[in-house]
Backbone atoms as SQL, in Angstrom:
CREATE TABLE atoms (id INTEGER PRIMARY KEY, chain TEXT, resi INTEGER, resn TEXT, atom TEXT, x REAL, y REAL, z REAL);
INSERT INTO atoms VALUES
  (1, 'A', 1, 'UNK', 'N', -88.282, -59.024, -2.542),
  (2, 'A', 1, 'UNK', 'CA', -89.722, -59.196, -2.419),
  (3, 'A', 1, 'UNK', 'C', -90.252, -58.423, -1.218),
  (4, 'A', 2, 'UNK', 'N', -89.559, -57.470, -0.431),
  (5, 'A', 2, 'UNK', 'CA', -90.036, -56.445, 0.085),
  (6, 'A', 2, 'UNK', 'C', -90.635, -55.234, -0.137),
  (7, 'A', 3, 'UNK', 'N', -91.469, -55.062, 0.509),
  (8, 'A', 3, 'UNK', 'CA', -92.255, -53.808, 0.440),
  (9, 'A', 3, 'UNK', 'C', -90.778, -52.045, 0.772),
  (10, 'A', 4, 'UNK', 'N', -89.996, -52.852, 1.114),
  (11, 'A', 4, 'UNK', 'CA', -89.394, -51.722, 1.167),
  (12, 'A', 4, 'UNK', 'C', -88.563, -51.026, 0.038),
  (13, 'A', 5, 'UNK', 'N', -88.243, -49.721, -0.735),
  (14, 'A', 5, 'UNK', 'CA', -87.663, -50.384, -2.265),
  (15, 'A', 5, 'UNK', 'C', -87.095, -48.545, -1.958),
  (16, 'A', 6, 'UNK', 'N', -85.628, -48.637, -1.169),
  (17, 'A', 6, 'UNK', 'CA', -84.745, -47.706, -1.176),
  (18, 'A', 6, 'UNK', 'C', -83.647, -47.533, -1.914),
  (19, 'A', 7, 'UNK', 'N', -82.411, -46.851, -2.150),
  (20, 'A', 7, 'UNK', 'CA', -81.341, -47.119, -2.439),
  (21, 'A', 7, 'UNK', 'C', -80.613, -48.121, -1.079),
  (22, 'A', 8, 'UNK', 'N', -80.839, -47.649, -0.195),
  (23, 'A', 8, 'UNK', 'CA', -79.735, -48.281, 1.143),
  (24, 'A', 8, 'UNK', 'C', -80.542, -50.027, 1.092),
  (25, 'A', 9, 'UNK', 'N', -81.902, -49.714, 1.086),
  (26, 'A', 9, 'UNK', 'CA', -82.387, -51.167, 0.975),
  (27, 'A', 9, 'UNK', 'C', -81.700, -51.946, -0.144),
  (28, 'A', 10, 'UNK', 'N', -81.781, -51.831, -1.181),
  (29, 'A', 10, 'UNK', 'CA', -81.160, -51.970, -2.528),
  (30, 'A', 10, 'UNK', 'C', -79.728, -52.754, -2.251),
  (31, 'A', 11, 'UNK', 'N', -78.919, -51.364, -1.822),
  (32, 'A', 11, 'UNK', 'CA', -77.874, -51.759, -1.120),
  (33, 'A', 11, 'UNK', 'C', -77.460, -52.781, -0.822),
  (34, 'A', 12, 'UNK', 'N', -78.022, -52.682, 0.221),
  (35, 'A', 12, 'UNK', 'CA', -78.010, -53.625, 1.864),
  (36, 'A', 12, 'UNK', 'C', -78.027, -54.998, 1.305),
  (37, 'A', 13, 'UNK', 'N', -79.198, -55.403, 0.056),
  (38, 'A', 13, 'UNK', 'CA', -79.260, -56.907, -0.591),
  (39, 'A', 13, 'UNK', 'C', -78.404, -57.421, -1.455),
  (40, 'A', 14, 'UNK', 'N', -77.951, -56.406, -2.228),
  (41, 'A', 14, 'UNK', 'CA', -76.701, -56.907, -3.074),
  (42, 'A', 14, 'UNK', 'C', -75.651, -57.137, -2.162),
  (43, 'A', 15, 'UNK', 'N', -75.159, -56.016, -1.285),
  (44, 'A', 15, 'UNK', 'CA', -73.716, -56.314, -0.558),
  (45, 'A', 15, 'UNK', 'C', -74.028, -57.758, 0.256),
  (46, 'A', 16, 'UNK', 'N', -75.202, -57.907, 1.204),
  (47, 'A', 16, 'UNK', 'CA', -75.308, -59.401, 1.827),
  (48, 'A', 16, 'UNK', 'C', -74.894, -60.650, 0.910),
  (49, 'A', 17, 'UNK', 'N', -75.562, -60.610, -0.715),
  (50, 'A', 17, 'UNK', 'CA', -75.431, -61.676, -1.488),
  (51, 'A', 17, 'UNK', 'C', -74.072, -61.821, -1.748),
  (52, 'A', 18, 'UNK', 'N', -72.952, -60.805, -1.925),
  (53, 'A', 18, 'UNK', 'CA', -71.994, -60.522, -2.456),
  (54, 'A', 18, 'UNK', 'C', -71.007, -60.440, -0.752),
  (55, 'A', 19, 'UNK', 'N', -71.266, -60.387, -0.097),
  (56, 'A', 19, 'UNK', 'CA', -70.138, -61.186, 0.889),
  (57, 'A', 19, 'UNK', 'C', -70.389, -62.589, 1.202),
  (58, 'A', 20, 'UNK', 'N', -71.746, -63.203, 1.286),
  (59, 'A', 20, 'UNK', 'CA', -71.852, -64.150, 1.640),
  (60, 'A', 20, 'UNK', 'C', -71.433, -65.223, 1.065),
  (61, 'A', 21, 'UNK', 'N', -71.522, -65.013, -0.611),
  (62, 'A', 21, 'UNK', 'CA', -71.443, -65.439, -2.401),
  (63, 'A', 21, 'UNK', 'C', -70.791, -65.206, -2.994),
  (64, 'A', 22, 'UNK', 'N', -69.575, -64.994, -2.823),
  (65, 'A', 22, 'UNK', 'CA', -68.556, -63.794, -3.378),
  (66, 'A', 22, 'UNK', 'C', -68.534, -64.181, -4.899),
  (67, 'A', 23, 'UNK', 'N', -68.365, -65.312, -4.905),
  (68, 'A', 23, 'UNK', 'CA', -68.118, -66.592, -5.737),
  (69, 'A', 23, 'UNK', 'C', -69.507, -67.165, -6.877),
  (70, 'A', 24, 'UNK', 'N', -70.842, -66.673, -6.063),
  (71, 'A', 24, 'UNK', 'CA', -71.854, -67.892, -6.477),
  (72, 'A', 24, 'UNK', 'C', -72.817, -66.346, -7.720),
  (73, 'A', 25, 'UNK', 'N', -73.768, -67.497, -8.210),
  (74, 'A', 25, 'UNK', 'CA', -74.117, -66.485, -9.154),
  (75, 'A', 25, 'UNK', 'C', -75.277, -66.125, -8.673),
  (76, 'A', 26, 'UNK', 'N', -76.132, -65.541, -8.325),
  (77, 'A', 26, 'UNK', 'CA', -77.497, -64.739, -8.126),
  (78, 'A', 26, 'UNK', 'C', -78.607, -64.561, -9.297),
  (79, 'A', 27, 'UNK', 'N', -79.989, -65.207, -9.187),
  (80, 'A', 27, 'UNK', 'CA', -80.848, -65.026, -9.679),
  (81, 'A', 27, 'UNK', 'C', -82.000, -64.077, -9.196),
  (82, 'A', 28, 'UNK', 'N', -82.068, -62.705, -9.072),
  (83, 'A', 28, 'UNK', 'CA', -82.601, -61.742, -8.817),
  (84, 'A', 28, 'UNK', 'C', -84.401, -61.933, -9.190),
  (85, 'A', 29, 'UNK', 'N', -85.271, -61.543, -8.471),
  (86, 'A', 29, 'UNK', 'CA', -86.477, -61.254, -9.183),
  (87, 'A', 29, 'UNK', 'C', -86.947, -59.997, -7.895),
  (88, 'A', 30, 'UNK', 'N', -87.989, -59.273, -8.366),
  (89, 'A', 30, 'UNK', 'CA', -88.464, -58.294, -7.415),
  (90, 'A', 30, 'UNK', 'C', -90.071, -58.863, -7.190),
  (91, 'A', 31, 'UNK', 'N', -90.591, -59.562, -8.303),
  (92, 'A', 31, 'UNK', 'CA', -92.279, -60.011, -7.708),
  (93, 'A', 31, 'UNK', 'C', -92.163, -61.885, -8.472),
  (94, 'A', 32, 'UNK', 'N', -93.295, -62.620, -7.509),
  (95, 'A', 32, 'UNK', 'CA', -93.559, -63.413, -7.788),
  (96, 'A', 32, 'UNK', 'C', -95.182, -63.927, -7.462),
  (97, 'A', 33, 'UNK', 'N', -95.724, -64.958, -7.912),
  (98, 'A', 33, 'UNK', 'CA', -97.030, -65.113, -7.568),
  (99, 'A', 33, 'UNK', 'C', -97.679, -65.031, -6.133),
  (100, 'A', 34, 'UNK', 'N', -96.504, -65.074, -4.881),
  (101, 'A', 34, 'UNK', 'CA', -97.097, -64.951, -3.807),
  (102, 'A', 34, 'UNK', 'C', -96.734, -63.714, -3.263),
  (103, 'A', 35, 'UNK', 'N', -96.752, -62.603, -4.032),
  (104, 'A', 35, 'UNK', 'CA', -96.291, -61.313, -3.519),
  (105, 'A', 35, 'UNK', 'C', -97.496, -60.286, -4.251),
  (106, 'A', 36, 'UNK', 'N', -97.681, -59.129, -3.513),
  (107, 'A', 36, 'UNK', 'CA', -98.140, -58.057, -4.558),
  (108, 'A', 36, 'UNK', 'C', -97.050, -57.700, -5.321),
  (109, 'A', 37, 'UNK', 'N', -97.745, -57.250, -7.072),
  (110, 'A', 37, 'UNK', 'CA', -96.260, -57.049, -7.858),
  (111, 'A', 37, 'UNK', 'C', -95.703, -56.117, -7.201),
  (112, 'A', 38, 'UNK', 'N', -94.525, -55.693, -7.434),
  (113, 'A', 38, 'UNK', 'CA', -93.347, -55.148, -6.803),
  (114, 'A', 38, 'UNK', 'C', -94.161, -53.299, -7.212),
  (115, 'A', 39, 'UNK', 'N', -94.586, -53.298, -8.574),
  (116, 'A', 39, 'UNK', 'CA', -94.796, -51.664, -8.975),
  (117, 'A', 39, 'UNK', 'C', -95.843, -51.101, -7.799),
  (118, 'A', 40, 'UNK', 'N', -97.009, -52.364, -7.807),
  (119, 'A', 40, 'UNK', 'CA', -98.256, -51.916, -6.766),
  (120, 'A', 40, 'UNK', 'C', -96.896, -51.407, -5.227),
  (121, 'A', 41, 'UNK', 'N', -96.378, -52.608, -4.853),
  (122, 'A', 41, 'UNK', 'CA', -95.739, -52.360, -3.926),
  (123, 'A', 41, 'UNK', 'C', -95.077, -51.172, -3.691),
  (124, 'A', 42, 'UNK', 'N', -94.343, -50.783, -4.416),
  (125, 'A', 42, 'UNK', 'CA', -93.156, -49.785, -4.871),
  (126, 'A', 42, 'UNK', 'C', -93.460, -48.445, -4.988),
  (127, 'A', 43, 'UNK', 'N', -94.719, -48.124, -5.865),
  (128, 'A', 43, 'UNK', 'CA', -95.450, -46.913, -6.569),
  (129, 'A', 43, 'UNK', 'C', -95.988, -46.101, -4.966),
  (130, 'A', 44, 'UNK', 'N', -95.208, -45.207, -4.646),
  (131, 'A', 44, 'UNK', 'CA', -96.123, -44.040, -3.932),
  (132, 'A', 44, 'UNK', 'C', -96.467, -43.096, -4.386),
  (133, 'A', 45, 'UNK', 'N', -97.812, -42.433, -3.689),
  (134, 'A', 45, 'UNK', 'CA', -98.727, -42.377, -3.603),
  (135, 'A', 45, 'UNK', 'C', -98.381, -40.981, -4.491),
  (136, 'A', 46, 'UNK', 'N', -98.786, -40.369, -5.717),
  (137, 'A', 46, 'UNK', 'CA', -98.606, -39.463, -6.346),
  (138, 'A', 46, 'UNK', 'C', -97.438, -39.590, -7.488),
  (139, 'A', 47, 'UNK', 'N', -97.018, -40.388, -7.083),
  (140, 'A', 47, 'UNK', 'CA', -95.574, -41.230, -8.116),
  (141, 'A', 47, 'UNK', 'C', -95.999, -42.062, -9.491),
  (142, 'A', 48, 'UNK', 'N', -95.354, -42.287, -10.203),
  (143, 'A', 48, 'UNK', 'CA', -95.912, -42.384, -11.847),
  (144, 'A', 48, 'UNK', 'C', -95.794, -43.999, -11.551),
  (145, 'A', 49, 'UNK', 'N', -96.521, -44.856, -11.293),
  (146, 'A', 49, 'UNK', 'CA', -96.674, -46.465, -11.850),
  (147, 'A', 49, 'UNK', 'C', -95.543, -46.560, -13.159),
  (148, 'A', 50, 'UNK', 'N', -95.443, -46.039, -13.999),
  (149, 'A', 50, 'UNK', 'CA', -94.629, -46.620, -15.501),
  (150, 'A', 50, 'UNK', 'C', -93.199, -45.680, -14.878),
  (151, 'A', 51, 'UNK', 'N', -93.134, -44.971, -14.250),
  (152, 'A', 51, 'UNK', 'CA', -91.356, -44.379, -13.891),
  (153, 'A', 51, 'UNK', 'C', -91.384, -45.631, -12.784),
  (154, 'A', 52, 'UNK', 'N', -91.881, -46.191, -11.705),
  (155, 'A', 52, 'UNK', 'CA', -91.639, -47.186, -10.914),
  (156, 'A', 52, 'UNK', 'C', -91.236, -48.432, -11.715),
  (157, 'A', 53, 'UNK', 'N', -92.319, -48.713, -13.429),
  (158, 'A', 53, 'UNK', 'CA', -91.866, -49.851, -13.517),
  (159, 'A', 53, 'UNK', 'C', -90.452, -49.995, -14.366),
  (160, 'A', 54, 'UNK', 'N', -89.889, -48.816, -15.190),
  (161, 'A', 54, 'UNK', 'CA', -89.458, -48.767, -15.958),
  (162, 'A', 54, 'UNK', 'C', -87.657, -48.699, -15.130),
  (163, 'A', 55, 'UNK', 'N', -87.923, -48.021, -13.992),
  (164, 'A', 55, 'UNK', 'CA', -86.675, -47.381, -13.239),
  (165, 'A', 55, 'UNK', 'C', -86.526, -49.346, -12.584),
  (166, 'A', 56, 'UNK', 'N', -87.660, -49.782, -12.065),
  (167, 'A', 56, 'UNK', 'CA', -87.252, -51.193, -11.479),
  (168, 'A', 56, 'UNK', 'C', -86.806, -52.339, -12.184),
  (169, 'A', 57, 'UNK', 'N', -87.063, -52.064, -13.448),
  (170, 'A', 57, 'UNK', 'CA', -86.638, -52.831, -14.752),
  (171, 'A', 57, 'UNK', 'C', -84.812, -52.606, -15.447),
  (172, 'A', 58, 'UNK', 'N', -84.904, -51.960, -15.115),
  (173, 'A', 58, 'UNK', 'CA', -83.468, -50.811, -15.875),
  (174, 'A', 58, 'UNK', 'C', -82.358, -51.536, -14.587),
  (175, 'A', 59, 'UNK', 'N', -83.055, -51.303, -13.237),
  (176, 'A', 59, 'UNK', 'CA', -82.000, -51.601, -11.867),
  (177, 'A', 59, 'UNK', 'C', -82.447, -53.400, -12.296),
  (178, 'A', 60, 'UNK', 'N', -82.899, -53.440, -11.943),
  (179, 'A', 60, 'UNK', 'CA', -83.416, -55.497, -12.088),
  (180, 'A', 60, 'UNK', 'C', -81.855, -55.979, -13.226),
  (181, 'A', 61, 'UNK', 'N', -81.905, -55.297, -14.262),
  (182, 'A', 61, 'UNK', 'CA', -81.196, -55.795, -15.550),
  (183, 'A', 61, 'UNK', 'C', -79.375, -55.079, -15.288),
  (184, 'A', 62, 'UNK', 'N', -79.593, -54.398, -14.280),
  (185, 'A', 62, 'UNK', 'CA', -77.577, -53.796, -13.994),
  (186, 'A', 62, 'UNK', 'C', -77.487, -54.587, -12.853),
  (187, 'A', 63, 'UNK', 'N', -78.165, -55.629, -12.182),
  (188, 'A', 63, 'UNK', 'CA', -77.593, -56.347, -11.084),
  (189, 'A', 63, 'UNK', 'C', -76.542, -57.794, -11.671),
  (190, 'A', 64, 'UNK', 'N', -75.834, -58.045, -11.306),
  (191, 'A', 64, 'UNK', 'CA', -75.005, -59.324, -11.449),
  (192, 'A', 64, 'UNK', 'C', -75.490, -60.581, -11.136),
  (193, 'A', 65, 'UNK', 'N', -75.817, -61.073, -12.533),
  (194, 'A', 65, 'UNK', 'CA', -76.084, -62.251, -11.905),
  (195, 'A', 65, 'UNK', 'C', -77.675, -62.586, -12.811),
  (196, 'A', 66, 'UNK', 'N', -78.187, -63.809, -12.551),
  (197, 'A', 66, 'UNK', 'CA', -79.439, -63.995, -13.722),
  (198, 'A', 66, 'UNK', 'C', -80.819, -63.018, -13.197),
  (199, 'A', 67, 'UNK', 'N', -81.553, -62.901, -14.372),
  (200, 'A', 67, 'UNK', 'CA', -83.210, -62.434, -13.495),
  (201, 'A', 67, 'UNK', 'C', -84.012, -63.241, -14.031),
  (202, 'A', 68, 'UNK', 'N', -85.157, -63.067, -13.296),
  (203, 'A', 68, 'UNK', 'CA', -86.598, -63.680, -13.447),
  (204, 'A', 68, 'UNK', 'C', -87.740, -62.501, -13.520),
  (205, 'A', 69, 'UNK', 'N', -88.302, -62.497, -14.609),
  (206, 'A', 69, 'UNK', 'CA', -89.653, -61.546, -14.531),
  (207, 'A', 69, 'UNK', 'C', -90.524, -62.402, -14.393),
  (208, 'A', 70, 'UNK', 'N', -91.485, -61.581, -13.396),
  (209, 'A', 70, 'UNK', 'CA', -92.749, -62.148, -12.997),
  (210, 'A', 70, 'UNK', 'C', -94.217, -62.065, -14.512),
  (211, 'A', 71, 'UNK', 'N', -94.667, -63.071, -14.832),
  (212, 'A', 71, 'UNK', 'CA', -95.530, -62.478, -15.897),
  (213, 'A', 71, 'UNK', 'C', -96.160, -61.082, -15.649),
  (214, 'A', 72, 'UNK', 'N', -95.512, -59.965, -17.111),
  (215, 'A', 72, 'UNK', 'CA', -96.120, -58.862, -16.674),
  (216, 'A', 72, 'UNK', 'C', -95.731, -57.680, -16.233),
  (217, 'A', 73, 'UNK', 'N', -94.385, -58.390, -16.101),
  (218, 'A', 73, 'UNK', 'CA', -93.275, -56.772, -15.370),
  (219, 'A', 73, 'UNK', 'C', -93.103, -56.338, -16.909),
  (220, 'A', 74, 'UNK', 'N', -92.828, -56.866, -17.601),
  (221, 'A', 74, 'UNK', 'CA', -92.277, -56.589, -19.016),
  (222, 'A', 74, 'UNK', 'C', -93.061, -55.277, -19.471),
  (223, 'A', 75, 'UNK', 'N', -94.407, -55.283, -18.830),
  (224, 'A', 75, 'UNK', 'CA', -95.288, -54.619, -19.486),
  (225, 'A', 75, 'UNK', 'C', -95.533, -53.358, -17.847),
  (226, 'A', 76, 'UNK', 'N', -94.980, -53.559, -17.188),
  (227, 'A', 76, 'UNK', 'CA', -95.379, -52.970, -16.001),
  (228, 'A', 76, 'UNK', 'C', -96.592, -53.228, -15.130),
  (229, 'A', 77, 'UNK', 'N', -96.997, -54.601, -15.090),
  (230, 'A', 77, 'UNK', 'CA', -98.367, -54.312, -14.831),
  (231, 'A', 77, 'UNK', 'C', -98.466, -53.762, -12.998),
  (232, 'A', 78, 'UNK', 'N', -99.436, -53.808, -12.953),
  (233, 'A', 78, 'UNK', 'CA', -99.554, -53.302, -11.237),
  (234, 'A', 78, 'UNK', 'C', -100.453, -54.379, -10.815),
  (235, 'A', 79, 'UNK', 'N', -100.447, -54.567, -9.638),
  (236, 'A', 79, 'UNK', 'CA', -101.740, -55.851, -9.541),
  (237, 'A', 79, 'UNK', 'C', -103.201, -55.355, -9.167),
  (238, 'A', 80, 'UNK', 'N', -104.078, -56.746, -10.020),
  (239, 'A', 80, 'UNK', 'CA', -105.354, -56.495, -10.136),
  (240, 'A', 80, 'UNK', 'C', -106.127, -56.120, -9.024),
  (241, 'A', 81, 'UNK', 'N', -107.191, -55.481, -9.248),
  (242, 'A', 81, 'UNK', 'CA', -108.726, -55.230, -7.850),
  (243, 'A', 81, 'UNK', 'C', -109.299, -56.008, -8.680),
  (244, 'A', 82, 'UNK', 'N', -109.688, -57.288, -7.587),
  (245, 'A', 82, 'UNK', 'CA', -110.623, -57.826, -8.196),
  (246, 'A', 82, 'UNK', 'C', -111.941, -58.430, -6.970),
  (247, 'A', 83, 'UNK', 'N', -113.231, -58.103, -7.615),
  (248, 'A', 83, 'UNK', 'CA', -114.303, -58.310, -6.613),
  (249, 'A', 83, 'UNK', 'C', -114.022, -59.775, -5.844),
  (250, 'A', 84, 'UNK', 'N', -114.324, -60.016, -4.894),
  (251, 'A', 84, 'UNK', 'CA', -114.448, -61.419, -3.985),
  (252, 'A', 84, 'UNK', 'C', -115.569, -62.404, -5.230),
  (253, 'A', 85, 'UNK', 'N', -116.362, -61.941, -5.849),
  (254, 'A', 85, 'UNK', 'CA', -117.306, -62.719, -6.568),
  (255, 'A', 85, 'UNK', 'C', -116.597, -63.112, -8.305),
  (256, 'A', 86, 'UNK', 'N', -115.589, -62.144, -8.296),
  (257, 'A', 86, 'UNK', 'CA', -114.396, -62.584, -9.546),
  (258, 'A', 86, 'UNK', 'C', -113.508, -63.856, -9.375),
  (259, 'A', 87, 'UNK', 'N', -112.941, -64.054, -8.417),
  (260, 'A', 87, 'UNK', 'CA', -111.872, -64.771, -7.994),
  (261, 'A', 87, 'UNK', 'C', -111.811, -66.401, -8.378),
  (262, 'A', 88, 'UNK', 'N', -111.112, -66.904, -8.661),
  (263, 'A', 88, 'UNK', 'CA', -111.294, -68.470, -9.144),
  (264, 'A', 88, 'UNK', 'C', -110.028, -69.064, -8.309),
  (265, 'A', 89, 'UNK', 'N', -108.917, -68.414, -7.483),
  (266, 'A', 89, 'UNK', 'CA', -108.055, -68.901, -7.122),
  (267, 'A', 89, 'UNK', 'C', -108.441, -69.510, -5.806),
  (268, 'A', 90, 'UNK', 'N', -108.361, -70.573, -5.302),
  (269, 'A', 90, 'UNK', 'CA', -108.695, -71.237, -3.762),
  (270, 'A', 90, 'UNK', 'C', -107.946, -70.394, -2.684),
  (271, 'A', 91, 'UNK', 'N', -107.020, -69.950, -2.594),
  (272, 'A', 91, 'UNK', 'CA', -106.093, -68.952, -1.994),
  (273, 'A', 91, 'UNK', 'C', -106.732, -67.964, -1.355),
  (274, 'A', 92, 'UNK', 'N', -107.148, -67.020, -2.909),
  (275, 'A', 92, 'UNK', 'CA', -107.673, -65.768, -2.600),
  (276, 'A', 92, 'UNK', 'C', -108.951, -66.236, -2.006),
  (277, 'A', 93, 'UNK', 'N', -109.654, -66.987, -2.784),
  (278, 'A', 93, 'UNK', 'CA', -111.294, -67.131, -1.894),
  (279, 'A', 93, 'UNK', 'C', -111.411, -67.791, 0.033),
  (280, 'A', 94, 'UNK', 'N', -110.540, -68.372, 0.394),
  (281, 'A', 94, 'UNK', 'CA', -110.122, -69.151, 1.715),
  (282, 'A', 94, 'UNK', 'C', -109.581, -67.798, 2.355),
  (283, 'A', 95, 'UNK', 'N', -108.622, -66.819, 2.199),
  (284, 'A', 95, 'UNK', 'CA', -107.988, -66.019, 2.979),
  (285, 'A', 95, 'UNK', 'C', -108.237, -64.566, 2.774),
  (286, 'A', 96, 'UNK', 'N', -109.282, -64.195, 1.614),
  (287, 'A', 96, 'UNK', 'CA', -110.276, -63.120, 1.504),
  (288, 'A', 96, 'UNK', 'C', -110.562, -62.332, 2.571),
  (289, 'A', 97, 'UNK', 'N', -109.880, -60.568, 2.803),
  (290, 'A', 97, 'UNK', 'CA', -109.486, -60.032, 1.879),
  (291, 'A', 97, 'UNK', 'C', -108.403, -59.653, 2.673),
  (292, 'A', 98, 'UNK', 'N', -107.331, -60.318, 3.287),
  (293, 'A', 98, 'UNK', 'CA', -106.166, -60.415, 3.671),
  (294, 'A', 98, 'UNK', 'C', -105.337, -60.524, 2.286),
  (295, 'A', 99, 'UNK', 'N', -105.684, -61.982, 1.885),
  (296, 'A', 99, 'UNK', 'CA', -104.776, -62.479, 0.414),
  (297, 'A', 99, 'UNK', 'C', -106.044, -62.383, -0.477),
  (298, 'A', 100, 'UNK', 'N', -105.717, -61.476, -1.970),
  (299, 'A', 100, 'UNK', 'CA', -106.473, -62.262, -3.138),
  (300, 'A', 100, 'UNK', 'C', -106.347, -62.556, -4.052),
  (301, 'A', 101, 'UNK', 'N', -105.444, -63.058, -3.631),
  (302, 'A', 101, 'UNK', 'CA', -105.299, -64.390, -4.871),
  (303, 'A', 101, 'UNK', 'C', -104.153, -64.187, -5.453),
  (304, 'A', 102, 'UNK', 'N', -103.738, -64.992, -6.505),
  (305, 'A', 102, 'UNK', 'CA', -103.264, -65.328, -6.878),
  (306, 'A', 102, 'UNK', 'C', -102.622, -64.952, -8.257);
C-alpha cells in the first residue's frame, strides 16, 4: 500500500514476509478503501494507466500466497476527481482536500 512500486521495493516485501513467515501464508493486496488505488498511485506521469494496471495484476497473481482485489482493480480503475459538492462520504467531507473520500 505504498506509493513506492519498484522492483527492489517489490523485493524488499516479499523477502521480509518470507523470512519472517517462512512457514505462514500471505494475503497480498496493493489498494484498499483507505488508500489511493494503487494504478493512480503507481501510473507515472506519461506511462499508460492500463500497462500499470495490467503489469500490477499479472505480479499481484505470481506472488505466494492468497490476494484481495480492491473493487475495481479487475477493471483497472484509477481513482475518482470528485468535486467537494459530489462527496457523500463523512471522511472525505471532514478532511477535504487532504482525504476525499472514500
Amino acid at each position: 500500500l505504498s506509493p513506492q512500486f519498484s522492483a527492489a521495493h517489490v523485493r524488499g516485501c516479499v523477502e521480509a514476509f518470507e523470512t519472517t513467515a517462512p512457514d505462514g501464508w500471505v494475503c497480498w493486496a496493493f489498494s484498499n478503501h483507505d488508500v489511493v488505488r494503487h494504478v493512480s498511485r503507481w501510473t507515472r506521469p506519461g506511462e499508460s494507466p492500463d500497462a500499470v494496471a495490467k503489469f500490477s495484476i499479472a505480479l499481484l497473481s505470481c506472488l505466494r500466497g492468497s490476494i484481495c482485489l480492491y473493487q475495481g482493480e479487475e477493471l483497472g480503475l484509477e481513482e475518482a476527481e470528485l468535486a467537494y459538492e459530489d462527496l457523500r462520504d463523512p471522511v472525505g467531507i471532514r478532511f477535504w482536500p487532504g482525504v476525499k473520500g472514500r
